[in-house]
ZAVORO-128446 format. One line per field, with one value per atom (N, C-alpha, C): residue number from 1; atom name; x, y, z. Coordinates in Angstrom, 2 decimals. Layout:
n	[NUM_...] .
atom	[CA_...] .
px	[X_...] .
py	[Y_...] .
pz	[Z_...] .
***
This chain:
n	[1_1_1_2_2_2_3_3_3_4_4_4_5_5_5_6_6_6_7_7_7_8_8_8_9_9_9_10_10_10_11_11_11_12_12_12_13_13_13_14_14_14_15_15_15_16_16_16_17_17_17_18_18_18_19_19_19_20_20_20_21_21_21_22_22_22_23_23_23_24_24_24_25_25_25_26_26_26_27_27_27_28_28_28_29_29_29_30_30_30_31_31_31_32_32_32_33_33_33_34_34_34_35_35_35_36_36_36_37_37_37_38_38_38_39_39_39_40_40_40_41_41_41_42_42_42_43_43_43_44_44_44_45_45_45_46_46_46_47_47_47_48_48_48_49_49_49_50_50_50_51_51_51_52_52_52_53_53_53_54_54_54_55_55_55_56_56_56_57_57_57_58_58_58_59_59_59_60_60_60_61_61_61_62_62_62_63_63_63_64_64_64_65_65_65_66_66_66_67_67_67_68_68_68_69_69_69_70_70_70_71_71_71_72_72_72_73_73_73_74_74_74_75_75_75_76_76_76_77_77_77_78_78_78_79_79_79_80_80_80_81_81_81_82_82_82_83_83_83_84_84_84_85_85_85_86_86_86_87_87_87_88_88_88_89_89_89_90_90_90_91_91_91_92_92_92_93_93_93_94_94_94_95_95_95_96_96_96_97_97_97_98_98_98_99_99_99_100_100_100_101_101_101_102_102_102] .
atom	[N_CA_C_N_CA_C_N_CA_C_N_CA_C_N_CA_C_N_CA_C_N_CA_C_N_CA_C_N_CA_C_N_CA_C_N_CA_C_N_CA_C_N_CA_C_N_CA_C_N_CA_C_N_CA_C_N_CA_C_N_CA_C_N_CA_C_N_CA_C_N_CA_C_N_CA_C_N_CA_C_N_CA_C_N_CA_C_N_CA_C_N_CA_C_N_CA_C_N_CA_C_N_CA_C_N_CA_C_N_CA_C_N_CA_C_N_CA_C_N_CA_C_N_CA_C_N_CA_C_N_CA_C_N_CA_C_N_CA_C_N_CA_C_N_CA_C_N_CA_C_N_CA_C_N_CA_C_N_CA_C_N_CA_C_N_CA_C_N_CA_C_N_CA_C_N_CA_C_N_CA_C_N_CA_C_N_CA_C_N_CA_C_N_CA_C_N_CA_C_N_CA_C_N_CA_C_N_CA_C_N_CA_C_N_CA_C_N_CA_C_N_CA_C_N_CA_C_N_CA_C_N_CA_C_N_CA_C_N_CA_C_N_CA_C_N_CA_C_N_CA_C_N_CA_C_N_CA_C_N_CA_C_N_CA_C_N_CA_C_N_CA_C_N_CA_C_N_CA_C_N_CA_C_N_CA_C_N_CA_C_N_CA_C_N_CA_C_N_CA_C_N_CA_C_N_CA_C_N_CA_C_N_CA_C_N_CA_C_N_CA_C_N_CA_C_N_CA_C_N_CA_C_N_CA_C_N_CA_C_N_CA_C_N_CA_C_N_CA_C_N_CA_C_N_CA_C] .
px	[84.57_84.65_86.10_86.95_88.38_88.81_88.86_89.18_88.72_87.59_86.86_87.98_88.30_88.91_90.42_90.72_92.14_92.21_91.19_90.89_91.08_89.80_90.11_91.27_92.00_93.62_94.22_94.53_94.82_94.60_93.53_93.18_93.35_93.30_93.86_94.93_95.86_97.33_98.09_97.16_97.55_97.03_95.91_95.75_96.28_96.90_97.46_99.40_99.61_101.02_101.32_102.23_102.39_103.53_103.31_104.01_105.51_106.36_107.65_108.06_107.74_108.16_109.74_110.27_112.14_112.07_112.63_112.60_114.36_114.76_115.75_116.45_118.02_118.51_118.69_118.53_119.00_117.81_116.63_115.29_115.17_115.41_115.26_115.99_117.07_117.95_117.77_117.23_116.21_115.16_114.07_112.81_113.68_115.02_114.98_115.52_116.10_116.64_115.85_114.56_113.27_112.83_112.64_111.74_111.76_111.72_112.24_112.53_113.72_114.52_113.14_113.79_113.16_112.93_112.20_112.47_112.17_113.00_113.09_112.05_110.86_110.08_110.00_109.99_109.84_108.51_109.72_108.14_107.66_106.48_105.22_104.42_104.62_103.86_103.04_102.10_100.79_99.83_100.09_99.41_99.90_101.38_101.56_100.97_101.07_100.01_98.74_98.15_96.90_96.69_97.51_97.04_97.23_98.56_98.55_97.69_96.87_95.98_94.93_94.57_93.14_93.69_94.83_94.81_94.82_95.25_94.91_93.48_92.49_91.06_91.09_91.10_90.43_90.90_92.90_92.60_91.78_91.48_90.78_89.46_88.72_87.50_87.51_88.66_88.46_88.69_89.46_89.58_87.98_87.35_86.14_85.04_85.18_84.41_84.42_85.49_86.31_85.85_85.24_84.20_83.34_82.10_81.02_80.98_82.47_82.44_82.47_82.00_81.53_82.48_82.94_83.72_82.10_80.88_80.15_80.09_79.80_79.30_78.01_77.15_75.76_75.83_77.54_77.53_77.85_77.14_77.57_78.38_78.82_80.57_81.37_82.07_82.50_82.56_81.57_81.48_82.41_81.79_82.42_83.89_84.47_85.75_86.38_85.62_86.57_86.67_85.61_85.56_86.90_87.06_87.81_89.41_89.52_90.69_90.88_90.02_90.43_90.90_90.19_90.37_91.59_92.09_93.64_94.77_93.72_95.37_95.34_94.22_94.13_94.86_94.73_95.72_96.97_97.30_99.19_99.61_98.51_99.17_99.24_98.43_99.45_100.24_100.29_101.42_102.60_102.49_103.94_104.37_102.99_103.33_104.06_103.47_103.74_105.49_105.85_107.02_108.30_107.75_108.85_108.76_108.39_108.78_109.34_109.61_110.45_111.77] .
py	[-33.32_-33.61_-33.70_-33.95_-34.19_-32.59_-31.40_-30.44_-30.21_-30.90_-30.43_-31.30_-32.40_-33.51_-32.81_-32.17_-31.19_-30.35_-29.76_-28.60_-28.86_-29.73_-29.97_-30.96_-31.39_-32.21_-31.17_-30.43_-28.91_-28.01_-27.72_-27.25_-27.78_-29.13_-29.82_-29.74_-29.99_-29.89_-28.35_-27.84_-26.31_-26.02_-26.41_-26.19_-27.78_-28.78_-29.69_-29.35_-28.63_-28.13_-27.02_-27.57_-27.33_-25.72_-25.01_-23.07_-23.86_-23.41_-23.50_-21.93_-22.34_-21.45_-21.16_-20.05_-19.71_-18.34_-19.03_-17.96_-17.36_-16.29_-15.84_-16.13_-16.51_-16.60_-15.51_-14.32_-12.90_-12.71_-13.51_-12.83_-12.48_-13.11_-12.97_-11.59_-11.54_-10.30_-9.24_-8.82_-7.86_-7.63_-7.90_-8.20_-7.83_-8.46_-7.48_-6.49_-5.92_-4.66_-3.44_-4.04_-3.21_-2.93_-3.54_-3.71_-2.78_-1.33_-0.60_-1.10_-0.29_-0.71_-1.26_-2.15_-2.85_-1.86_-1.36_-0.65_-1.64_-1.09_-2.05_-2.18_-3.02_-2.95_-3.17_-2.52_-3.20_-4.00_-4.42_-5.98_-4.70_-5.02_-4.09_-5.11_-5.17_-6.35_-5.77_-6.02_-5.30_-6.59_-7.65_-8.23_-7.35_-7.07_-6.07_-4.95_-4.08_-3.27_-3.30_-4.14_-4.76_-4.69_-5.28_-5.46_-4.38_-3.83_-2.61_-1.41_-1.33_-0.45_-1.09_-1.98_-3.15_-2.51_-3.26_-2.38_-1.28_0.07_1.06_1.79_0.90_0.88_0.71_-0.70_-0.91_-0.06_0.67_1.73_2.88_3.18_4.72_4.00_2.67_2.86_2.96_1.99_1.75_3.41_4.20_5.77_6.22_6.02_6.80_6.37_4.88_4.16_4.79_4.76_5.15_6.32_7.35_7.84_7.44_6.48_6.12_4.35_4.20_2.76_2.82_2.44_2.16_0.92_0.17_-1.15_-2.16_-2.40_-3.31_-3.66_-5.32_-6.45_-5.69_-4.88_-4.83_-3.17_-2.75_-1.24_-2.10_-1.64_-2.05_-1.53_-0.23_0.42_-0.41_-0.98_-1.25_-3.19_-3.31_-5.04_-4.47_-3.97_-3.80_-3.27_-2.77_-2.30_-3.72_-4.66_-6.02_-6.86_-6.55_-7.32_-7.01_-5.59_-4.73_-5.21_-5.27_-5.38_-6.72_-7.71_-9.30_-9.48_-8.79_-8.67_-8.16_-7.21_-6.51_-7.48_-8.13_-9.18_-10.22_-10.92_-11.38_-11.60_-9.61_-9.31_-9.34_-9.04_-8.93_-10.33_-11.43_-12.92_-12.89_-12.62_-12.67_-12.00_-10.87_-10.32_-10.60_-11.15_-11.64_-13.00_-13.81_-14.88_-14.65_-13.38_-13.48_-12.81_-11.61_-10.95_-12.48_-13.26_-14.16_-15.29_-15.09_-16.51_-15.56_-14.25_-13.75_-13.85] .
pz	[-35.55_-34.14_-33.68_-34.37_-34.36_-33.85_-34.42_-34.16_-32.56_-32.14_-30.51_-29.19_-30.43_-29.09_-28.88_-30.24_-29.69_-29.06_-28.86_-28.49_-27.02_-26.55_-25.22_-24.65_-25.82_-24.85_-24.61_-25.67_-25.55_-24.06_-23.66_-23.07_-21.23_-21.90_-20.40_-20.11_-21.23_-20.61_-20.37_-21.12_-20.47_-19.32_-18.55_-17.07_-16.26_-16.65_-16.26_-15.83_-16.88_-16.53_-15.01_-14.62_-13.47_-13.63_-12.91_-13.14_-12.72_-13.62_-12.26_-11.80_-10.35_-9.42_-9.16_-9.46_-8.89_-8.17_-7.18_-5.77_-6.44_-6.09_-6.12_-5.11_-4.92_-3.66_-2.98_-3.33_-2.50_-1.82_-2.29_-2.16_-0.15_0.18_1.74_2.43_1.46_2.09_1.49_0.31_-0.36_1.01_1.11_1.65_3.42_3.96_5.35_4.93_3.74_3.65_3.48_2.80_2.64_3.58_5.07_6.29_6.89_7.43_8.63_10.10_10.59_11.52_12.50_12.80_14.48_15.28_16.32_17.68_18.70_19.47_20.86_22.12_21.75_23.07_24.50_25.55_26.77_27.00_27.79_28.30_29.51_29.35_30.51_31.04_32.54_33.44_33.76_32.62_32.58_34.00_34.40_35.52_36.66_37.14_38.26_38.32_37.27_36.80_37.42_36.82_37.41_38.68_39.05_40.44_41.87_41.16_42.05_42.10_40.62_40.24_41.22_41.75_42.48_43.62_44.35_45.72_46.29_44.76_45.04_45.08_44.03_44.27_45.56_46.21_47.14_48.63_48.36_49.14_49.36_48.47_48.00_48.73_48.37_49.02_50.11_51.08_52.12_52.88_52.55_52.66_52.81_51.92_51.47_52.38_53.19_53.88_55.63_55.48_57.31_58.20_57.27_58.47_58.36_58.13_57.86_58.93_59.29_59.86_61.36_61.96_63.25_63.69_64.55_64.56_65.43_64.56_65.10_63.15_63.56_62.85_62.24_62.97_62.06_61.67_61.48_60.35_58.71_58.36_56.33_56.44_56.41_56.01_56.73_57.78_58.60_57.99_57.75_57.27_55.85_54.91_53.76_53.56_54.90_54.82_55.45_56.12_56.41_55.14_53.99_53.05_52.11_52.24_51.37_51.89_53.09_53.79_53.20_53.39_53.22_51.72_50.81_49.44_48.58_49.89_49.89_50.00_50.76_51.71_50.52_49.92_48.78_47.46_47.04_45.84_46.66_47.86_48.22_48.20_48.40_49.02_47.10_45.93_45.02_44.08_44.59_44.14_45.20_45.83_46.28_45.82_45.16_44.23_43.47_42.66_41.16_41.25_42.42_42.66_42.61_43.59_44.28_42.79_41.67_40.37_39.52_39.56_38.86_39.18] .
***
């Protein structure tokens, strides 16, 4: 039984011992020398984007609406081009937010 109890002190202190870890000091400047060059991204205001792409939707509809609108309250084209208009003035009240915090 003696041979089993060595076995496993044995066995413990070999998964009880701790690795020593040694980082190289160059190691960081190896590893950016390996990296390929950076390229330089532009920032893309992909929200202006956005939004100018919306008011150009909602020009094109209001285009597409304008022979079909009558100026009375009970034409749908004509209601839906005030909706369109209000919705315009909408995205400009913020894109002139978002223009004037830059």
């Amino acid at each position: 039984m003696e041979p089993e109890k060595s076995l496993d002190a044995a066995i413990t202190r070999a998964l009880e011992k701790q690795p020593e870890v040694v980082v190289p000091p160059d190691f960081a400047a190896r590893v950016m020398r390996s990296l390929p060059a950076r390229r330089f991204r532009r920032k893309v205001p992909v929200g202006r984007i956005g939004v100018v792409a919306g008011m150009l939707a909602l020009v094109l509809a209001m285009f597409a609406l304008a022979p079909h609108a009558t100026p009375q309250f009970t034409n749908f084209a004509f209601d839906l081009e005030l909706l369109l208009l209000v919705q315009m003035a909408g995205i400009g009240f913020l894109l002139q937010g978002v223009v004037s915090k830059e």
